[in-house]
N, C-alpha and C positions, 0 to 999 in steps of 0.2 A: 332425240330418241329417249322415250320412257325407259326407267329399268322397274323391272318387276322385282317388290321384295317376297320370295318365296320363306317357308314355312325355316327352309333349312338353312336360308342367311339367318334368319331370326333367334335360330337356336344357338349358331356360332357367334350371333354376336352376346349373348346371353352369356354362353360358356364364359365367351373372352372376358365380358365386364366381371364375370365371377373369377376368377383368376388374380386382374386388377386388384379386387376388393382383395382377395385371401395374402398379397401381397402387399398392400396398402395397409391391413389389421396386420400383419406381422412387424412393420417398422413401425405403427404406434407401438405396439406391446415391445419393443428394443428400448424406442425412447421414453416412455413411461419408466421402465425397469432405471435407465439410467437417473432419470431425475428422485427415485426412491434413493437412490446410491448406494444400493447392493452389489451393484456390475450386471447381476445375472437378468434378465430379459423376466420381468412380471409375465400373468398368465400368457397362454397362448391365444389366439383366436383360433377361435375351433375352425377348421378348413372344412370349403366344406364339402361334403362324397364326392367322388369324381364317377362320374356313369359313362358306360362306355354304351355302345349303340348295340340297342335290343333285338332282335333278329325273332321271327315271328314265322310258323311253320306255314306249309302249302295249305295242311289242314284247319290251322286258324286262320289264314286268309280267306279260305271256301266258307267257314261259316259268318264269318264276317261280314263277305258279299254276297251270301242269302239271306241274311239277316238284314240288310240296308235295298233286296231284293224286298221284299217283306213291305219294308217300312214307305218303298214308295210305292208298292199295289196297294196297299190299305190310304197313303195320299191321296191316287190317282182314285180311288173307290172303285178299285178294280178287285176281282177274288183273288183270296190267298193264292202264289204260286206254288206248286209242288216242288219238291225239294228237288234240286238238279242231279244230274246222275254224273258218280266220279267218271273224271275222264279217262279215256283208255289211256296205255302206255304209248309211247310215241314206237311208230316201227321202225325200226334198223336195218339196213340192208346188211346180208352177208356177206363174208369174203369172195366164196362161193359164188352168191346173186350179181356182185361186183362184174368177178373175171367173167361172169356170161355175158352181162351187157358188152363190158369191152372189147370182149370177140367178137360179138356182133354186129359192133359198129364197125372193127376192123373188117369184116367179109365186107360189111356195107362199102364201105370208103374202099374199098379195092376192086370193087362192079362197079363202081361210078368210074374210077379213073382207069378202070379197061373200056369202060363204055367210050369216056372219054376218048381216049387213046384210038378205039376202032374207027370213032368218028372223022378224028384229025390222019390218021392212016398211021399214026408210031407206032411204038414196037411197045405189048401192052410190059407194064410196071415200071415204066422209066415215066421221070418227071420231070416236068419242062422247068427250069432255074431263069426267073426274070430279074438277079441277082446283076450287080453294074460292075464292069472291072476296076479295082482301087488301081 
């Protein structure tokens, strides 16, 4: 089985080898400081930035992917696309719209198993238990 090196092994391993170094230049610069014989640890190795992971808005993704929309109709030598239109907001059901469904299925599910019920000749709202005695 292949493994795939993705973009984001690539960068942890980056990080990691950058960490190595920033502690590898910290114990030269100890042992350097000692063979001076001052005690005190010569310059430091500059460390270096630590970057945490950059978070990029709904609205800079939208123009990003018209803008790479763009780049292959002009490959394809097809006409510029028109700018897409923002998406609506996604709908919600209400609390409201909820309990109506759930009534409704309860009437529903209670005409079936009286339908049920007239069919088999029971007594309608009683349910038959296929439940095994322990």
């Amino acid at each position: 089985m292949a493994r795939t090196i993705t973009n984001e092994i690539i960068i942890a391993a980056i990080d990691g080898f950058e960490a190595q170094k920033a502690r590898i230049d910290t114990q030269i610069a100890e042992l350097r400081g000692m063979l001076s014989g001052d005690g005190a640890p010569a310059e430091k190795a500059a460390a270096p930035a630590k970057r945490g992971r950059r978070r990029i808005s709904a609205e800079g993704r939208a123009r990003i992917a018209e803008a790479q929309r763009k780049r292959w109709a002009s490959a394809k030598g097809e006409p510029e696309v028109a700018a897409a239109k923002p998406s609506k907001q996604k709908r919600r059901l209400s609390p409201a719209g909820r309990r109506a469904i759930q009534e409704a299925l309860r009437r529903r599910w209670a005409a079936k198993r009286a339908e049920e019920a007239k069919a088999e000749g029971r007594k309608a709202g009683t349910r038959k238990h296929t439940a095994t005695a322990a």
